[in-house]
N, C-alpha and C positions, 0 to 999 in steps of 0.2 A: 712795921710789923716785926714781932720778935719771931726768934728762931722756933720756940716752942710751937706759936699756933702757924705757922709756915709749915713746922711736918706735921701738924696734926691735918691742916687742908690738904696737903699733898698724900699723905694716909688715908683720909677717909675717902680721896676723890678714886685715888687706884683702887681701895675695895669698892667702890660704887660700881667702877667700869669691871672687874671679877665678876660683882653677880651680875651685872648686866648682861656679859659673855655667855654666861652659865646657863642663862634665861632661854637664850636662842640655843643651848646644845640639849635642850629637853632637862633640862637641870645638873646633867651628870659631869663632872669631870673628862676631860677628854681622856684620859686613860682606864675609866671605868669601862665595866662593860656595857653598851648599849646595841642601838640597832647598827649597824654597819653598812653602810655607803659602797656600791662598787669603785672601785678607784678607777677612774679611764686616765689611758693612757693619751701622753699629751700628741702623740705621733696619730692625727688622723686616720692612717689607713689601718694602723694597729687599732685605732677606737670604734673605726667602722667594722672590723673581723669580730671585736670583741662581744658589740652590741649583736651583731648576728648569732654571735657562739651563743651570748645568753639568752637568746631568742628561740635557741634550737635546742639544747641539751635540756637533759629532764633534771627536773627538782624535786628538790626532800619537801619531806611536810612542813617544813618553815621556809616554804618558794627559797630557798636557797640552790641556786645550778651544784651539781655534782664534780666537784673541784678535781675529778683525774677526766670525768666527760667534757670540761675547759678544756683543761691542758691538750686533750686529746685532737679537741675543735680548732685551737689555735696553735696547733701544731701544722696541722692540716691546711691550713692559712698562711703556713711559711713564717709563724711570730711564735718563740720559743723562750721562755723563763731563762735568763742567763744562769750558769751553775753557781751555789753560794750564793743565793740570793733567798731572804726568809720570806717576804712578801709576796 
């Protein structure tokens, strides 16, 4: 096989697997905006406080928890946002 159709297979198979990707993120680029996933945290007992907080604290008209009534919850839980931290 010559060099030419070797990167045109190896080109066409990475864009295959791109929109394949795409397919399963609802179509959007992962840095578009879309719906947003809670992130749990990988420490169990912080995931078990977390699941509770957003169980408890009230939400905006797009069921989003009230991001200072979190903080507030998992504070209260002893798990606090390190300072410098954007996420």
């Amino acid at each position: 096989m010559n060099l030419t159709k070797l990167a045109l297979i190896t080109t066409a198979t990475t864009l295959l697997f791109v929109g394949c990707g795409m397919k399963h993120h609802g179509g959007e680029a992962q840095g578009s905006k879309g719906k947003k996933e809670h992130r749990m945290p990988k420490d169990p007992a912080a995931k078990a406080a977390m699941m509770e907080c957003l169980e408890t604290v009230a939400k905006d008209e797009n069921n989003r928890p009230n991001r200072e009534a979190m903080k507030s919850c998992m504070k209260e839980k002893g798990f606090e946002k390190p300072e410098g931290k954007r996420k």
